[in-house]
C-alpha positions in Angstrom: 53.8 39.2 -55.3 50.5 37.7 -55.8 51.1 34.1 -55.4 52.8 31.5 -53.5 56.5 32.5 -53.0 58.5 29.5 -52.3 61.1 30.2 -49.8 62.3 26.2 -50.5 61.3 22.5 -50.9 63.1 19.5 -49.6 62.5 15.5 -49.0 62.9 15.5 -45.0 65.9 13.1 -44.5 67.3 13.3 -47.8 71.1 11.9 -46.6 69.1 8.8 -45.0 66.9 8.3 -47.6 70.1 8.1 -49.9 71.5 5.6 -47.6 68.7 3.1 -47.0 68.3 3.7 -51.1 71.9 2.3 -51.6 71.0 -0.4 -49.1 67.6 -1.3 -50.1 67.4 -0.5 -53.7 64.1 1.1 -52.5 62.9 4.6 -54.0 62.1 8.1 -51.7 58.4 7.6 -52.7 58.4 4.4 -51.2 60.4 5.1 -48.1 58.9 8.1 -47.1 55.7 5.8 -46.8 57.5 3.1 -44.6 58.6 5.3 -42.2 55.4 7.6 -42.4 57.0 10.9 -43.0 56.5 13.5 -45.9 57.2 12.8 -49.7 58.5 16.6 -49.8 58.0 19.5 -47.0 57.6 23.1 -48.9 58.0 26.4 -47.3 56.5 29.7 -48.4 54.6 33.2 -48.5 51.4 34.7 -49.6 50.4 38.2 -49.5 46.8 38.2 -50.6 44.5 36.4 -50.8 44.3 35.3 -54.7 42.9 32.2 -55.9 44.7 29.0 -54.4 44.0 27.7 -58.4 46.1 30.6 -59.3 48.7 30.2 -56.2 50.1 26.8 -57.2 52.8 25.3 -54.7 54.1 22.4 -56.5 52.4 20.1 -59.5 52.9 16.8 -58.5 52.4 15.8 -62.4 55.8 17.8 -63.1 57.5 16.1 -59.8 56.7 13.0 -61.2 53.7 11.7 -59.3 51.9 9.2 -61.8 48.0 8.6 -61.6 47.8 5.3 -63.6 43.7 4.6 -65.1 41.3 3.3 -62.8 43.5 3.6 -59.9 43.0 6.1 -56.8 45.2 7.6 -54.8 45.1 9.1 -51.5 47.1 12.7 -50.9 47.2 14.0 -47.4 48.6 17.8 -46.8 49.6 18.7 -43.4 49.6 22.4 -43.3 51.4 25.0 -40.4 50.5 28.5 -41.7 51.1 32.0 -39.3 49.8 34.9 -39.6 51.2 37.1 -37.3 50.8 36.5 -33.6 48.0 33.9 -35.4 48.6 30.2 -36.2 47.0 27.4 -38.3 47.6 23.8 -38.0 45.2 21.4 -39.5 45.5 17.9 -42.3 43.0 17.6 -44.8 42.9 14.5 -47.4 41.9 14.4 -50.6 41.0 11.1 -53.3 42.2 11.5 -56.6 41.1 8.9 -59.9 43.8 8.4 -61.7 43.9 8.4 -65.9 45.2 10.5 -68.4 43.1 12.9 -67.2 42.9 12.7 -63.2 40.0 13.9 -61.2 39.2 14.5 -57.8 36.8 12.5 -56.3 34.9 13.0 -53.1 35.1 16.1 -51.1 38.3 17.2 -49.0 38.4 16.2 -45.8 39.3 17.5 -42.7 41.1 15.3 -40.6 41.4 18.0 -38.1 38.3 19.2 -35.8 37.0 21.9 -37.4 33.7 22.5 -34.9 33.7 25.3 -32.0 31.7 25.3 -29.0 30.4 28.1 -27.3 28.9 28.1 -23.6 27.7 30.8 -21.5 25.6 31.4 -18.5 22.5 34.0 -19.5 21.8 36.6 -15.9 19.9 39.4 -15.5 17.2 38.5 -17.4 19.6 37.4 -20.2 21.6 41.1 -20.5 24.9 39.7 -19.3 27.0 36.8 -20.7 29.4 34.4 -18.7 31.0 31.9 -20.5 31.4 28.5 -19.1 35.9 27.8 -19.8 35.8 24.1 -19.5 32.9 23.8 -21.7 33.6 26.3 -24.4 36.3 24.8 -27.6 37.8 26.7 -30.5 38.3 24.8 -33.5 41.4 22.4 -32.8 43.0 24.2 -36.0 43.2 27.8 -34.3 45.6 27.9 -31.0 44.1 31.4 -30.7 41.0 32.5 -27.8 38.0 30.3 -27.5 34.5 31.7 -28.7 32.7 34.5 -26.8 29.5 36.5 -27.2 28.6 40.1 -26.6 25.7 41.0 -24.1 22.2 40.4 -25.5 20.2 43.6 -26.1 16.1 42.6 -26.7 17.0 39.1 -27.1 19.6 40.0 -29.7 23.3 39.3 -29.8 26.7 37.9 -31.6 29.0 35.4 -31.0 32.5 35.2 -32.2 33.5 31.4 -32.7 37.1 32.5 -32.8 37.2 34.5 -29.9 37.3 38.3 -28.7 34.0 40.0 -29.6 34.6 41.5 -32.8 37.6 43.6 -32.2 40.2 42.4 -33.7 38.3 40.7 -36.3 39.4 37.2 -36.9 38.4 35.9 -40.2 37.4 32.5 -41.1 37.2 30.4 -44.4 33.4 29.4 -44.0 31.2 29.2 -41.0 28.0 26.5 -40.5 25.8 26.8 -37.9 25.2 23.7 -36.4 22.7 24.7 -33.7 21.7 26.3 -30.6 20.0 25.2 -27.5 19.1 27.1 -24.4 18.9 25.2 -20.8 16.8 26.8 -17.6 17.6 25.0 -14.3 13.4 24.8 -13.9 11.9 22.5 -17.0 8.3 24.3 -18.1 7.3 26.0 -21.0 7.5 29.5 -19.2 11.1 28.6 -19.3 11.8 27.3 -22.6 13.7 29.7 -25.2 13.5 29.2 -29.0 16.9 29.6 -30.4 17.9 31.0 -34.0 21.4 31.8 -35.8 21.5 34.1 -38.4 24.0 36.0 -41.0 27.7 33.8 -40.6 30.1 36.1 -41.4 33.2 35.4 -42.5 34.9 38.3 -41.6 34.7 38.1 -37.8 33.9 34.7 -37.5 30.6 35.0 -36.3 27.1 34.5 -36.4 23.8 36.6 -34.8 21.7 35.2 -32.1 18.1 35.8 -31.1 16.6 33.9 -28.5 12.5 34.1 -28.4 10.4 33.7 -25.6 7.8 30.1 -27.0 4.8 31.4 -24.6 5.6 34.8 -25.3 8.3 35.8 -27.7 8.1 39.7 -26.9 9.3 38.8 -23.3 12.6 39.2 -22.1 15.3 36.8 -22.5 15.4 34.3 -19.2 18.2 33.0 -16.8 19.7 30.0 -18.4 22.8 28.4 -19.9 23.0 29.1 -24.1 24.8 26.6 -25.9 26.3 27.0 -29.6 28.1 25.2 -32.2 29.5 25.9 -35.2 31.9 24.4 -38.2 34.7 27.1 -38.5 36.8 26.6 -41.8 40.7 28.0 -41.9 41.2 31.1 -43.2 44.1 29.4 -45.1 43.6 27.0 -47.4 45.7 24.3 -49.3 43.6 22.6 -51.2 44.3 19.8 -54.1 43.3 20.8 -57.3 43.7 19.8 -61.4 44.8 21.5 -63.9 42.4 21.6 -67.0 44.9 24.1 -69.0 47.3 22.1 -69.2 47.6 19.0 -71.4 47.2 16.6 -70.1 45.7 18.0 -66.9 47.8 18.1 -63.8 47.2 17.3 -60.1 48.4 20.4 -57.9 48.7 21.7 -54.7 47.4 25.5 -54.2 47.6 28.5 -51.6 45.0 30.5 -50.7 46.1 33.1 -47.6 44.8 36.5 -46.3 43.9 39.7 -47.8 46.6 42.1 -48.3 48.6 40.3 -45.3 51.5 38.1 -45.2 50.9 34.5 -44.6 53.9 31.9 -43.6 53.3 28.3 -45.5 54.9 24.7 -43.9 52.8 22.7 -45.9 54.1 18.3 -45.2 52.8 16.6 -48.7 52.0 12.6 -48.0 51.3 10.6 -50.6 49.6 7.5 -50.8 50.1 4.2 -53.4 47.9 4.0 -56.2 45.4 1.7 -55.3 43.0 -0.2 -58.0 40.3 -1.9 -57.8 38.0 -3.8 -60.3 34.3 -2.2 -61.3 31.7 -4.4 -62.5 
């Protein structure tokens, strides 16, 4: 198994829906937007980590999902993915322009908080690490540790933006630095600390640290508070995507999991109306 094995797919209240559709002469498409829940929930495995382009869950062209010309519409997936002890939860949202061809347009969003914040408290001349609880924050997708760092060695160190320090390693999607800023309780240039992150990796979720002295940047690391931040991607994803094999192309819905492990897939599919708009 290389793909996305679907263990089944349902529209969530199918015996209301049917009701209300008796009632209403409404459609589930439409009624699953009133009331704000899913067009379809799917459930599922992955075992690798192939291509989410070549892990389709569902093609909403085959389901039935129209694009009309010069219309966009809005698809939000809500994903809950384990991994183990390890779970994901994050929503993403993605604009699609509709016409006999569709195409994305704009980037995929996260709606969920994808930056982690690291804070710790630099003694000993900067060879021991404390991190600060309250002020440290995992990416609000990962329910797993908050980030540490390992002790600094000649200014030199790593910290884990998903926790632990290195062991087990905790892979990510993608990592961004976003910056780095050291804080002695004593303002003066004797005091100040040049910071610099190096080498993300995705494996462990990390990136390298070296903190340089500005009046002296042989000397050893000071007494101070470090703080990090980074932009920590899933290692699952669920991206939309088209399909430019088939004719005409389709709009789908892919898995990417974890190498050689077994990933578990709830993925909630909302869809929004087509919306047009005139262009001059």
């Amino acid at each position: 198994m290389t793909a996305f094995a679907t263990t089944g797919s349902k529209k969530l209240g199918q015996d209301e829906y049917e009701n209300l559709i008796a009632a209403l002469g409404q459609n589930n498409l439409q009624l699953s937007r009133m009331f704000n829940r899913p067009w379809k929930r799917f459930e599922g495995t992955t075992d690798s980590n192939t291509a989410a382009a070549s892990s389709p869950i569902v093609s909403l062209s085959d389901e039935g999902i129209e694009f009309p010309a010069d219309t966009e519409r809005l698809i939000t997936v809500a994903v809950m993915a384990a991994n183990g002890s390890n779970r994901f939860t994050f929503v993403t949202q993605q604009r699609v322009l509709g016409g006999t061809n569709p195409t994305l347009v704009g980037p995929e969003q996260y709606l969920t908080d994808c930056e982690a914040v690291l804070s710790t408290v630099l003694g000993s001349s900067g060879t021991t690490t404390t991190e600060t609880a309250a002020l440290c924050k995992q990416p609000a997708w990962w329910d797993g540790s908050a980030p540490a760092v390992g002790a600094f060695s000649s200014g030199l160190a790593t910290a884990y933006f998903l926790g632990g320090t290195g062991s087990p390693a905790l892979p990510c999607r993608g990592i961004i630095p976003l910056g780095g800023h050291f804080s002695h309780a004593t303002s003066s240039i004797a005091n100040s600390r040049l910071v610099a992150l190096h080498n993300p990796t995705v494996a462990t979720s990390s990136l390298d640290i070296a903190i340089a002295d500005l009046a002296t940047p042989s000397a050893s690391s000071a007494d101070g508070t470090l703080t990090l931040r980074a932009r920590v991607l899933p290692p699952v994803h669920c991206p939309v995507l088209i399909d430019t094999g088939a004719t005409p192309d389709e709009v789908f819905l892919g898995a990417l999991g974890i190498s050689s492990d077994v990933v578990t897939w709830v993925v909630d599919v909302f869809l929004g109306d087509p919306l047009k708009i005139a262009l001059a």
